[in-house]
C-alpha positions as CSV (number, residue, x, y, z in Angstrom):
1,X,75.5,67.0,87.5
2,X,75.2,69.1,91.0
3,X,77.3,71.4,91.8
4,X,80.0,70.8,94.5
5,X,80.4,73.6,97.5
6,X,84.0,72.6,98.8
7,X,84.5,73.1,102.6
8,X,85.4,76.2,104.1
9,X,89.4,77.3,103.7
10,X,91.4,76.2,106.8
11,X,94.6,76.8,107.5
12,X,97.0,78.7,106.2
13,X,95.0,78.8,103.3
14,X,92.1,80.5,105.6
15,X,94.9,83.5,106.7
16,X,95.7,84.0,103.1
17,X,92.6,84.1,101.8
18,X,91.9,86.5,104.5
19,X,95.4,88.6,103.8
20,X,94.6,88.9,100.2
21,X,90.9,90.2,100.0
22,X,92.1,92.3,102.6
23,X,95.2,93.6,100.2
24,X,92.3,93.8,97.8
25,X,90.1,95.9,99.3
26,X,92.5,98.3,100.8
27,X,94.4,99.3,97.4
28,X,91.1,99.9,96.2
29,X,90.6,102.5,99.1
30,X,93.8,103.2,99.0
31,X,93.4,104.9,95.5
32,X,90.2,106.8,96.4
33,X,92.4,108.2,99.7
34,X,96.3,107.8,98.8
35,X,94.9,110.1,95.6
36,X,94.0,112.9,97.5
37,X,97.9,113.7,99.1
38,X,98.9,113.2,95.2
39,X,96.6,115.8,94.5
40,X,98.5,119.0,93.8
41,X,101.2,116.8,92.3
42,X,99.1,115.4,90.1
43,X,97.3,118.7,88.7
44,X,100.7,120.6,88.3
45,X,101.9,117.3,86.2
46,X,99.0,117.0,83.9
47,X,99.2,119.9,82.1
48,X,99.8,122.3,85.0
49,X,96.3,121.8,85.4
50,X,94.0,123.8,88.7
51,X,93.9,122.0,91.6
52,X,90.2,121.7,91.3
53,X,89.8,120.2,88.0
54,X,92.5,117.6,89.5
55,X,89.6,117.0,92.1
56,X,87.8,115.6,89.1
57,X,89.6,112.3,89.0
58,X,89.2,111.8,92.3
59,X,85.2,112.5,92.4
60,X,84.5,110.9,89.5
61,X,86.6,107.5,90.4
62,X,84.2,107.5,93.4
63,X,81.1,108.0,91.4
64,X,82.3,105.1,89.5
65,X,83.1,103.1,92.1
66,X,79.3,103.7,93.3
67,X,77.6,102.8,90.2
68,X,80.0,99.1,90.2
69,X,77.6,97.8,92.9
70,X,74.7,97.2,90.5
71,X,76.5,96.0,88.2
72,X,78.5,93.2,90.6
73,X,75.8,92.0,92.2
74,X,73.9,90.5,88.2
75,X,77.6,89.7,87.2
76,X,78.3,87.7,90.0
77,X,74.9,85.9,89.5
78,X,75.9,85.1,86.2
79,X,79.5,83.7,86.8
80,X,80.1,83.0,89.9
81,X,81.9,85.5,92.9
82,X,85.3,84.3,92.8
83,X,85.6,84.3,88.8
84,X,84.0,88.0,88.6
85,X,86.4,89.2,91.6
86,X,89.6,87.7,89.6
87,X,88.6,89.3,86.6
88,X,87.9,92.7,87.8
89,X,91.1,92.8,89.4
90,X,92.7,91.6,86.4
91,X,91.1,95.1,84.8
92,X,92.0,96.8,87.6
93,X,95.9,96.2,86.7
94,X,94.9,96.8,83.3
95,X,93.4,100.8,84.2
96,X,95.8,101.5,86.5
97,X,98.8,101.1,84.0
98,X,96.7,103.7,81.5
99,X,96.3,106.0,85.0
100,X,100.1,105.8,85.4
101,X,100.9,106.5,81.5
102,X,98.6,109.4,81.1
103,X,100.2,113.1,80.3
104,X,97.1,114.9,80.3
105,X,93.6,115.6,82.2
106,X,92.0,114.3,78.9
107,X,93.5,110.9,78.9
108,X,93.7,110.7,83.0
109,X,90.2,110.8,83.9
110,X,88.7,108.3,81.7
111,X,91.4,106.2,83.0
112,X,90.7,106.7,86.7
113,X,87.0,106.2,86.0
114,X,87.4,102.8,84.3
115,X,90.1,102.0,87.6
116,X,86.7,103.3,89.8
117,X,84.6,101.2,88.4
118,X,87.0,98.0,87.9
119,X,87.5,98.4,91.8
120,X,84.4,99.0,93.0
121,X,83.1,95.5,91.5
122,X,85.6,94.0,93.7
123,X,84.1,95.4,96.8
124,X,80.9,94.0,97.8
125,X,82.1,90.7,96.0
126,X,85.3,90.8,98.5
127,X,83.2,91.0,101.7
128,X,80.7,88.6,100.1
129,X,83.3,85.9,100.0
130,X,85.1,87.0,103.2
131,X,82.3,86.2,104.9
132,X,81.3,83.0,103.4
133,X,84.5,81.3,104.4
134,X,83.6,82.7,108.7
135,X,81.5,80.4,110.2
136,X,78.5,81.9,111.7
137,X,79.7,82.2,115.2
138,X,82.7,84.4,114.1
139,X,80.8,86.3,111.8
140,X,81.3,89.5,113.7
141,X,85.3,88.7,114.0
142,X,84.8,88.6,109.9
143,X,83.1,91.8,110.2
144,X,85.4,93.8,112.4
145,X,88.7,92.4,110.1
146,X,87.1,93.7,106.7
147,X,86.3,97.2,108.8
148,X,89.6,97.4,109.8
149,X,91.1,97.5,106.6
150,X,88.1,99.9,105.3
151,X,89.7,102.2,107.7
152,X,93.3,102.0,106.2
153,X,93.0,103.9,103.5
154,X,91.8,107.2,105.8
155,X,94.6,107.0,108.2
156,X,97.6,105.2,106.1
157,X,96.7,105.5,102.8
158,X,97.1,109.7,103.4
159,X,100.4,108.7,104.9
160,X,101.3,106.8,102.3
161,X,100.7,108.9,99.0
162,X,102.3,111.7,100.6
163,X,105.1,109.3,100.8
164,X,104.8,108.0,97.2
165,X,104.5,111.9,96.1
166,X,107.5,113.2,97.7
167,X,110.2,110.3,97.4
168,X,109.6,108.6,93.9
169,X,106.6,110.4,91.8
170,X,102.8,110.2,91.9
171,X,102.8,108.0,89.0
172,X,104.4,105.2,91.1
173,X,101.0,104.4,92.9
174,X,99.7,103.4,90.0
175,X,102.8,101.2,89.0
176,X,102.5,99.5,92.3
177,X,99.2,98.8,91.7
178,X,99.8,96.6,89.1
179,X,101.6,93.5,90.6
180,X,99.4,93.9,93.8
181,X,96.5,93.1,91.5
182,X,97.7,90.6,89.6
183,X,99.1,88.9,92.4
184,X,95.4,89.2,94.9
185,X,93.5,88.2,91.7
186,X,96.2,84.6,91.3
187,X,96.1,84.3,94.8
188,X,92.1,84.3,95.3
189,X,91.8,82.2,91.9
190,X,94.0,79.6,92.9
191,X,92.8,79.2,96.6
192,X,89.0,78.9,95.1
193,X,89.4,77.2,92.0
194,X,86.9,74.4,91.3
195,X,84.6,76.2,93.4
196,X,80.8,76.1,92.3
197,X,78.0,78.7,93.0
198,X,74.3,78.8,91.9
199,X,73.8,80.5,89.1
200,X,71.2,83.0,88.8
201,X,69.6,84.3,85.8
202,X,68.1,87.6,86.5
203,X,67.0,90.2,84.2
204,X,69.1,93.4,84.7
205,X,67.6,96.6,85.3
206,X,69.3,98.6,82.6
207,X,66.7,101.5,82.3
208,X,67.2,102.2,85.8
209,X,70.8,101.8,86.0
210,X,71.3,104.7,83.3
211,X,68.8,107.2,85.3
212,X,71.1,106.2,88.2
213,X,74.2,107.1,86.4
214,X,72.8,110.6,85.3
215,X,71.7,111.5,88.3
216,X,74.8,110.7,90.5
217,X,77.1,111.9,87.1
218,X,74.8,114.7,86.5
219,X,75.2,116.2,89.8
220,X,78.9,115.2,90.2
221,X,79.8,117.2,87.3
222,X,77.6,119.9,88.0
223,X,79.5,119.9,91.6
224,X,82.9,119.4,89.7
225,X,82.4,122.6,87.4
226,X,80.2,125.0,89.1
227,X,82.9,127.5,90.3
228,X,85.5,126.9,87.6
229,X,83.0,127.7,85.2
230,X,80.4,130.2,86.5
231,X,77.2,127.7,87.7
232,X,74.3,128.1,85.4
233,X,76.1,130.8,83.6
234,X,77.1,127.6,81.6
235,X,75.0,126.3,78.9
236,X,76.5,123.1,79.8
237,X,75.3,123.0,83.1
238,X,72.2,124.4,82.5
239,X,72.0,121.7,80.1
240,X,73.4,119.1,82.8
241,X,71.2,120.5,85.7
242,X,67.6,119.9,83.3
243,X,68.5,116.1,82.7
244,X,69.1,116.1,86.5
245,X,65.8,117.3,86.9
246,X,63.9,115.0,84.3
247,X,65.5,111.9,85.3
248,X,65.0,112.0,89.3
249,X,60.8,111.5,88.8
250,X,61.6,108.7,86.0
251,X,64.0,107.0,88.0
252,X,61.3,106.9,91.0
253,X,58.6,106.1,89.2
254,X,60.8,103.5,87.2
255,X,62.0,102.2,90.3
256,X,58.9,101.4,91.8
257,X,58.1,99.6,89.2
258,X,60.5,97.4,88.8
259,X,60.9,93.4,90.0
260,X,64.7,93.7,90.4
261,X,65.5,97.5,91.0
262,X,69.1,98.9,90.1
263,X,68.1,100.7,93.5
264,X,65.3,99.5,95.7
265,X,63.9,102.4,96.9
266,X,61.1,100.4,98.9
267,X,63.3,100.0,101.4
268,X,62.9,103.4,102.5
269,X,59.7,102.5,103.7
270,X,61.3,101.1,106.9
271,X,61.9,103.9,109.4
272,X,65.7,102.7,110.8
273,X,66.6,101.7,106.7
274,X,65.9,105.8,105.7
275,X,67.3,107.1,109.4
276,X,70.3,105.1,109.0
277,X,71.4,105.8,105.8
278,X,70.6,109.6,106.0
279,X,73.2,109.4,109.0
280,X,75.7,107.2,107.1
281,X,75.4,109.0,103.8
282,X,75.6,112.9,105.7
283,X,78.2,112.0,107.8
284,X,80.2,110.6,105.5
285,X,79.8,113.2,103.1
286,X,80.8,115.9,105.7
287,X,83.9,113.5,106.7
288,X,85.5,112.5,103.4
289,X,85.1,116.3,102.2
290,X,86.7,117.4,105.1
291,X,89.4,114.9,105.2
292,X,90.5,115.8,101.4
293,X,90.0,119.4,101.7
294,X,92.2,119.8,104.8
295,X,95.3,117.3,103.2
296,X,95.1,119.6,100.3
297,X,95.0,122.8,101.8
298,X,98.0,121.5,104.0
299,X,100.3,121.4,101.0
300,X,98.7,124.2,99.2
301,X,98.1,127.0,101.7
302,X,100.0,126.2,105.1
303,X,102.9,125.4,102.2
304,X,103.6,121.3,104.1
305,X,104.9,119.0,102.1
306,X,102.4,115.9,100.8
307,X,104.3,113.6,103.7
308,X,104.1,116.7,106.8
309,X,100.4,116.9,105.4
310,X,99.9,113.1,105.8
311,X,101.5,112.4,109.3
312,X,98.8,115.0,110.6
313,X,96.4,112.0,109.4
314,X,98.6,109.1,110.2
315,X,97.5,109.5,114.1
316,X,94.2,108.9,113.9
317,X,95.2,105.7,113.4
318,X,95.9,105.2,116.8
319,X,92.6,105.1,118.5
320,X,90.6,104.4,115.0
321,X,92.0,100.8,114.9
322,X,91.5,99.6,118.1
323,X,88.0,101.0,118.4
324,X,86.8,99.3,115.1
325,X,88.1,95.8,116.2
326,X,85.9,96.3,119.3
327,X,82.8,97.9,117.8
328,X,81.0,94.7,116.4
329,X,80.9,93.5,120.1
330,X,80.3,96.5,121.8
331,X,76.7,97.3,119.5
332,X,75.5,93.5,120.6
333,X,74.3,94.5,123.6
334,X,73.4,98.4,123.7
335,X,71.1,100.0,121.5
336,X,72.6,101.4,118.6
337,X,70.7,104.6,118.5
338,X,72.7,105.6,122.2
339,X,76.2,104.9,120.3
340,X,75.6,106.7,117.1
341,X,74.4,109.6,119.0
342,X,77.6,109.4,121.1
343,X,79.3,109.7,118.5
344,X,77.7,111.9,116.2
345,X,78.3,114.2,119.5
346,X,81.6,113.5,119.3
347,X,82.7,113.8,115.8
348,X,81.0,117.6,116.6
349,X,82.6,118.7,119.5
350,X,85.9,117.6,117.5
351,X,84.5,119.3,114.0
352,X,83.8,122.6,116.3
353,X,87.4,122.4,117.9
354,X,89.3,122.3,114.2
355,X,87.1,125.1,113.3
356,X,88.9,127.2,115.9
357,X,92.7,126.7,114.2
358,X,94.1,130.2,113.7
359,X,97.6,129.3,113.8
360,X,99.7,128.4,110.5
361,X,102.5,127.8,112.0
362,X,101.2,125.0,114.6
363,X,100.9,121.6,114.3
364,X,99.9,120.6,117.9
365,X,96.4,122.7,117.0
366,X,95.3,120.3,114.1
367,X,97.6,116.9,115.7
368,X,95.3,116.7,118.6
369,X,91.8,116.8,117.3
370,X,93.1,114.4,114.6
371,X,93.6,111.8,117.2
372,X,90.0,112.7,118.5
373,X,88.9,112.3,115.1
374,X,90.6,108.9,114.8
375,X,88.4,108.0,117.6
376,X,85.0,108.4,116.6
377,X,85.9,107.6,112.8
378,X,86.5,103.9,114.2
379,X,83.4,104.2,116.1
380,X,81.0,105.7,113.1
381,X,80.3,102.8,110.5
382,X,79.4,100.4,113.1
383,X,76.4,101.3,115.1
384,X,74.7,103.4,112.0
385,X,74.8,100.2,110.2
386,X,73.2,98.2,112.8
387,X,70.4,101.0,113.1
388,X,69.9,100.8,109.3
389,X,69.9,96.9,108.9
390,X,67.7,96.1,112.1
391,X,64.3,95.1,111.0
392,X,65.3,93.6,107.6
393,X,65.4,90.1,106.6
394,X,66.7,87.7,104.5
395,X,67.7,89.1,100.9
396,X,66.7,92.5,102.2
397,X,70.1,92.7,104.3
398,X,72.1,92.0,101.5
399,X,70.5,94.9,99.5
400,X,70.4,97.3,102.2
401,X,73.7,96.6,102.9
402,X,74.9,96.9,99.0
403,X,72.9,100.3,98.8
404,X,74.0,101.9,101.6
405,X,77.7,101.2,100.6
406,X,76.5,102.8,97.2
407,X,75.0,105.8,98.4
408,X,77.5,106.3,101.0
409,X,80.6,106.0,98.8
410,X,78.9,108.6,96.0
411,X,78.2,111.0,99.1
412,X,82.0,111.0,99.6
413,X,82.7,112.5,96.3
414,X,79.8,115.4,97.0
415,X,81.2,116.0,99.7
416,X,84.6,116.2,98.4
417,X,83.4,119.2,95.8
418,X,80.8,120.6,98.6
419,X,83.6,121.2,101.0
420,X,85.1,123.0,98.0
421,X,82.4,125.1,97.3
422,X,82.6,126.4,100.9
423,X,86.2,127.4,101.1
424,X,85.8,129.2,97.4
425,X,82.7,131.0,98.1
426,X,83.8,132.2,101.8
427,X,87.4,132.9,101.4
428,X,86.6,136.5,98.9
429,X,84.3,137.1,102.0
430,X,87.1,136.8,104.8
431,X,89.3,138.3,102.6
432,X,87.3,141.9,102.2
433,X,86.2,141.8,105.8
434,X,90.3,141.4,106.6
435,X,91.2,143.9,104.6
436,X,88.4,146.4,105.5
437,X,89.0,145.3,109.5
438,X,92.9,146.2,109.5
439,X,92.9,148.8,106.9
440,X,90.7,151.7,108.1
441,X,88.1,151.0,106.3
442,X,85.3,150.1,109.5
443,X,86.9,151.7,111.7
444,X,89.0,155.0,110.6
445,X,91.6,154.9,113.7
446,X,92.5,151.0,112.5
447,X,94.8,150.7,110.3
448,X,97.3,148.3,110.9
449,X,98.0,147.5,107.2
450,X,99.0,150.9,106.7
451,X,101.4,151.4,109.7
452,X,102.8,148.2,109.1
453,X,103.4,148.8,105.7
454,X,104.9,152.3,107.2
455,X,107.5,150.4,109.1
456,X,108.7,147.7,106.8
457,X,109.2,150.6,103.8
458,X,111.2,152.7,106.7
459,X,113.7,149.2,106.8
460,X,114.4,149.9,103.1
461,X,111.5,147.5,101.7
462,X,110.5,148.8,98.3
463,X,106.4,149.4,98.6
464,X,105.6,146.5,95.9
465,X,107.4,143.9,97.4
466,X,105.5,145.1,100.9
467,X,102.3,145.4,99.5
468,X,102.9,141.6,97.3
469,X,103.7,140.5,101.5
470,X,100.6,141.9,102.9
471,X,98.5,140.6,100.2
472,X,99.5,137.2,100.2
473,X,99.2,137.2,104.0
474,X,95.7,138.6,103.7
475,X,94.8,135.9,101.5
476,X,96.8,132.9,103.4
477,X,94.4,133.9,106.8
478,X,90.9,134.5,104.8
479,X,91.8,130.7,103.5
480,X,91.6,129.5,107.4
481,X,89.1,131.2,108.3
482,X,87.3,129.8,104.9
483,X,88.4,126.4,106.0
484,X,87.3,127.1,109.9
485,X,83.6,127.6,108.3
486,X,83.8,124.4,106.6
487,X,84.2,122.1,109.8
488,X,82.1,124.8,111.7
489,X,79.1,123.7,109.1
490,X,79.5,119.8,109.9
491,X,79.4,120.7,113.2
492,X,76.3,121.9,112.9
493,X,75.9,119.2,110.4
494,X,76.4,116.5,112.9
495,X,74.8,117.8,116.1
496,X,71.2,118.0,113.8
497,X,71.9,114.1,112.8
498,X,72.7,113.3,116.6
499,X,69.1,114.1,116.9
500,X,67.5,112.4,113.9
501,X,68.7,108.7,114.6
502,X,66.5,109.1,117.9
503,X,63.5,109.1,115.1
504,X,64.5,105.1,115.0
505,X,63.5,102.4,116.3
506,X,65.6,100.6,119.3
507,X,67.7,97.8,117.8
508,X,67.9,96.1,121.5
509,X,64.0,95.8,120.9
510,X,62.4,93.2,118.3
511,X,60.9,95.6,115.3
512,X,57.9,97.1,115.3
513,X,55.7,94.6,112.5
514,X,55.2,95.8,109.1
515,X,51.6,97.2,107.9
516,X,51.9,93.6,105.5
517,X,52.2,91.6,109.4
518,X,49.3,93.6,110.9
519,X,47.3,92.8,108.2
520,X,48.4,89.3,107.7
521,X,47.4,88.7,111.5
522,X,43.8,89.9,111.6
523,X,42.7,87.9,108.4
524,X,44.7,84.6,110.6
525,X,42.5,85.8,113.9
526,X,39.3,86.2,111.3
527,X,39.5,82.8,110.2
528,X,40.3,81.5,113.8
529,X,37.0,83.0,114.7
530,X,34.8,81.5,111.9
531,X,33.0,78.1,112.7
């Protein structure tokens, strides 16, 4: 019997279809950005555990999350979009009740990883069917929708879990999650029941999907556990780091190989593929790490609470949004590699003026270049996607598009434990070269710590408590400057990519023709020529 393709939803069936992938894919976001404002609350519930193995659940949810995409795309071949989407998010209300009933470290991360995973199945099977139901002229309306709610979760979802934190307990954004999920996954199974698909019975690469896991788990962990345990001083790690290093030439080689890759590393072979998702996968490394570092220093060393800490990030919102809905329209006609060099500009000149904050007690200093940030966040996805995508064809879109969502999502949670790394290693330095600036140790005639100290004991201060002051206050400006040198970095970061995409080729141009076309050509002119 064939199988029967209904007609596209219309309607109001077409706007709730619409509102509930949407819903969909935003509480998935929102649990990889809501998460981070829960943060401290989180680690000094579980245990009273440090903040930066906290960061763990949040890393390795992403890492999960990353390694879904693989996975989705031969489920969905076996059982159709819409069944596999219902489904996961029926497992998605499953892992987020064992995330919300979890009392320590030990039983929250295996929870937030199964959540990870459970969502990111949902993701490239949400825009999949989002866009089927768009007819081809309003493709690119399809696309701009399904970016704005990928932006949500960076400028509301901070908002929000600093909310959730403050007013009724971390735990209750995982409670929430629950009926939202259930009700998406009855809402998207009742609108598209009956619906068929073509089934497709392709072998999955499992060998290649388990030298993917170690590598981006390998590295994750060593990234997770470096500092609090001493790097390589670990037999652990060391053990970690040398299946890192095995597996990388196996999973190339394997790859290569392979009919139907976990990860189709061919595709590097095209110039704007390799350009575009170094830009995508760097920038978004250096943005998500600098996003969750700064919401959790907030709370943690400029002493905001998790909803002060989230309205800093709550205005970006109000350029991000508009500048996303127009982006689709605004890369038809231009060449792509002008606008993501614009704004890789941009997103330095505003990296460079955060790195200049030196006041604790200001919140027009960081308000400001959030909104500038908002601004060139809306303007980031859109024009490095076009650059990577242009010149690909067919299938090859789809997979491009699928890995560049994987790579860029499991750069995210690097660059959540990279931006780390810098504020722990730089903050002992600012801290001795404080200490030996104002306390006579460069320079014998300055000595402010002792003269200060001087004064206060003079007003009856006992010494300790003076010295306890000083100390802390030491400490509280080494952390900014430790944090300037973070966006200082990816503002370096970023002026360096600003002049790699010019590498590409010119998406207002028709590609250059593969080495396969060239050669394809001659033998067509050869026999042309023969009698």
């Amino acid at each position: 019997m064939p199988i029967v393709f209904p007609r596209r939803l219309r309607g109001w069936r077409f706007i709730l279809f619409n509102i509930a992938l949407g819903l969909g894919h935003m509480i998935v976001l929102f649990n990889a950005g809501s998460y981070i404002a829960l943060m401290p609350h989180v680690a000094g519930d579980l245990g009273g555990v440090l903040p930066s193995l906290g960061t763990w659940a949040q890393t390795d949810f992403m890492i999960a999350l990353a390694l879904a995409f693989p996975i989705a795309r031969w489920l969905s071949g076996r059982f159709g979009d819409y069944r596999l989407f219902v489904t996961a998010f029926a497992a998605y209300a499953l892992a987020s009740s064992l995330c919300a009933l979890s009392e320590t470290l030990r039983l929250f991360l295996p929870a937030r990883i199964f959540l990870g995973f459970a969502g990111g199945v949902t993701l490239p099977i949400g825009q999949a069917l989002l866009l089927r139901e768009y007819p081809d002229r309003l493709r690119s309306m399809g696309l701009g929708v399904w970016g704005l709610f990928t932006l949500m979760p960076f400028t509301v979802g901070f908002a929000v879990g600093g909310w959730i934190a403050d007013e009724i307990g971390w735990r209750y954004l995982f409670y929430l999650n629950i009926p939202i999920a259930l009700t998406i996954a009855g809402v998207v199974g009742s609108l598209l029941h009956g619906r068929g698909f073509q089934r497709r019975y392709l072998r999955f690469d499992f060998v290649g999907f388990v030298l993917l896991a170690v590598l981006l788990g390998g590295l994750q962990t060593l990234l997770n556990q470096g500092n609090d345990f001493d790097w390589l001083d670990s037999p652990f790690l060391r053990g970690v780091l040398a299946a890192v290093i095995v597996a990388l030439p196996c999973f190339v080689v394997w790859e290569l190989g392979e009919r139907h890759p976990s990860l189709d590393i061919r595709l590097f072979s095209h110039r704007n593929f390799a350009v575009g998702v170094i830009c995508l996968t760097l920038g978004f490394l250096a943005i998500q790490g600098l996003l969750s570092l700064l919401i959790v220093q907030l709370q943690v060393l400029l002493g905001y609470s998790s909803i002060l800490a989230s309205l800093e990030f709550l205005t970006m919102i109000l350029l991000a949004a508009p500048v996303t809905a127009i982006m689709h329209e605004v890369t038809r006609g231009v060449d792509a590699r002008l606008l993501a060099c614009l704004n890789l500009l941009g997103f330095a000149f505003t990296l460079f003026w955060m790195g200049l904050f030196d006041d604790p007690e200001s919140f027009d200093q960081i308000f400001w270049p959030m909104l500038a940030f908002g601004f060139f966040l809306g303007s980031f996805f859109t024009p490095l996607t076009t650059l990577t995508l242009h010149g690909l064809s067919g299938g090859q879109i789809m997979r491009a598009a699928e890995e560049t969502a994987l790579l860029r999502i499991a750069a995210g949670a690097f660059g959540i434990t990279l931006q780390g790394i810098v504020l722990f290693r730089r903050s002992p330095f600012h801290q001795l070269e404080l200490a030996d600036y104002f306390g006579g140790r460069r320079f014998a005639s300055i000595d402010l710590l002792e003269q200060f100290s001087a004064k206060l004991e003079g007003f009856g201060l006992p010494a300790s408590m003076v010295k306890g002051k000083l100390l802390a206050l030491v400490k509280q400006h080494a952390a900014i400057l430790a944090l300037n040198d973070a966006f200082l970095l990816s503002s370096f970061l970023f002026v360096g990519l600003a002049g790699l995409v010019w590498l590409a080729h010119p998406t207002h141009l028709p590609p250059p023709p593969t080495l396969k076309e060239e050669l394809d050509e001659l033998q067509a002119e050869e026999l042309m020529e023969e009698p």
